[in-house]
N, C-alpha and C positions, 0 to 999 in steps of 0.2 A: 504494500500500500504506500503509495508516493505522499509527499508532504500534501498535496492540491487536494486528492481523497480526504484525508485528515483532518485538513480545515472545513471541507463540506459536510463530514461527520461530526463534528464539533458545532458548528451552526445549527444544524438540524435539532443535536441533543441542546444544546441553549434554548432554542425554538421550541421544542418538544417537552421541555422539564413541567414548565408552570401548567400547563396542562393538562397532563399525569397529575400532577401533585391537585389539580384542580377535581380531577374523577375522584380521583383518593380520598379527599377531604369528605365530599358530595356525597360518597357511596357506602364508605368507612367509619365515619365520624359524625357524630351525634351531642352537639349542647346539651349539659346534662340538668341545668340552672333552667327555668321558667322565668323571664325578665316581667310578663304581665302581674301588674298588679289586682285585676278583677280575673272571673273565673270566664274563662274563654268558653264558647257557646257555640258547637256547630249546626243548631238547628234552622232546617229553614223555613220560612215560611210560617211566621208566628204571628203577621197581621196583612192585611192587606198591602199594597206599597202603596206610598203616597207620595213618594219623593224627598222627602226630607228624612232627614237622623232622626231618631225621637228617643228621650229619654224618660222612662216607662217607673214611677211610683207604683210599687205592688206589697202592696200586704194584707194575707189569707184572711184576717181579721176582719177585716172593713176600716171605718173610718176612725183611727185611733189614735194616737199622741204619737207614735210609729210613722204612721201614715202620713200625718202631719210633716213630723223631720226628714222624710223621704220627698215629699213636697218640694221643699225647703230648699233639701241637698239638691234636688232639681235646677231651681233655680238657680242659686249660688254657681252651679256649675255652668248651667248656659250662659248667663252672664258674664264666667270667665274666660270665655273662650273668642271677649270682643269682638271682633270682625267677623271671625267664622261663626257669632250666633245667632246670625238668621236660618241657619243650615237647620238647625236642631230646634224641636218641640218637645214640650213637655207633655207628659201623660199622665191619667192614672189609672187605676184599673177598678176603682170605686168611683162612687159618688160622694164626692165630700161639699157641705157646706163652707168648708174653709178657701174652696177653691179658689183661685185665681181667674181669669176672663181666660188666659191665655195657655190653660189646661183642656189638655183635649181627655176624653173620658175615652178608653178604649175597654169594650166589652166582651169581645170575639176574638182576644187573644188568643194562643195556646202557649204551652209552656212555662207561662208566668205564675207557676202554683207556688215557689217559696216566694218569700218575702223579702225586697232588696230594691236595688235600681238597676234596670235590666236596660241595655245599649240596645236599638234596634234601627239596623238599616235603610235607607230608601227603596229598597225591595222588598222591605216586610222581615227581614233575618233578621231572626236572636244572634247576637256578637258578643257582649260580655254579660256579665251579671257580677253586682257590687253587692254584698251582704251589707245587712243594715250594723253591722259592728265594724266592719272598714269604714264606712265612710259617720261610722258616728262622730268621731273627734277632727278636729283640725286639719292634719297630719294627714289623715285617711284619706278626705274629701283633697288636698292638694295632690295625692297621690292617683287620686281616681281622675283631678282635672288635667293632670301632665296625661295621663292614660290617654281621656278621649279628647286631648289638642292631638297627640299622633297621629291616630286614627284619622280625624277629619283630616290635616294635612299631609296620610301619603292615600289619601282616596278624594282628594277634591274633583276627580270627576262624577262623584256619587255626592248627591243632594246639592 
């Protein structure tokens, strides 16, 4: 094998490594850490679509001091997400007196039988669910609003 060979072999394997090493990674290797902070949800089809994000108040109880904070955490959240919070609506899955104008009552959900704040797509998909003890304190609810700022911004062509 002459020096000229050599060097074309060398090229190819420089050319060839990250790409091997790419399949490897891809086919081999598995994150073994969960980076989400709500509980990821692949159901589809939990409400009708209506084009926009919605963030879904649900507790099996009816309309309780629960219900209320889940309300609340609604808000709170859509209003932290300034610009992108025209995207998202709020919901609940009761009828509450407390309500707001700008709660939509959704009653032909499926899957919303625990109790939390449940993320739900412009196609009608269950996406996350927040238990009502993450997002009771401070801490929780900043962690669930860093959550759905991602979402909305690596999906802005949805809602």
């Amino acid at each position: 094998m002459n020096r000229g060979q050599k060097t074309l072999l060398l090229m190819f394997g420089i050319t060839l490594a990250p790409i091997l090493a790419a399949q490897a990674f891809f086919h081999f290797w598995r994150p073994t850490a969960v980076k989400s902070y709500g509980e990821l949800i692949a159901a589809p089809a939990a409400t009708p679509a209506n084009g926009y994000w919605r963030l879904v108040a649900a507790d099996p109880q009816g309309c309780t001091d629960n219900q209320k904070a889940l309300l609340f955490a609604t808000r709170q959240m859509r209003l932290a997400q300034g610009q992108e919070s025209h995207r998202i609506q709020r919901g609940s899955t009761v009828v509450c007196p407390a309500l707001d104008n700008d709660v939509a009552v959704i009653n032909n959900a499926t899957g919303l039988h625990a109790g939390g704040l449940y993320l739900i797509d412009p196609h009608g998909n269950l996406v996350m669910r927040y238990r009502p003890d993450q997002i009771g304190d401070n801490e929780g609810r900043k962690k669930a609003m860093a959550e759905i700022g991602k979402i909305l911004k690596n999906n802005e062509a949805l809602g």
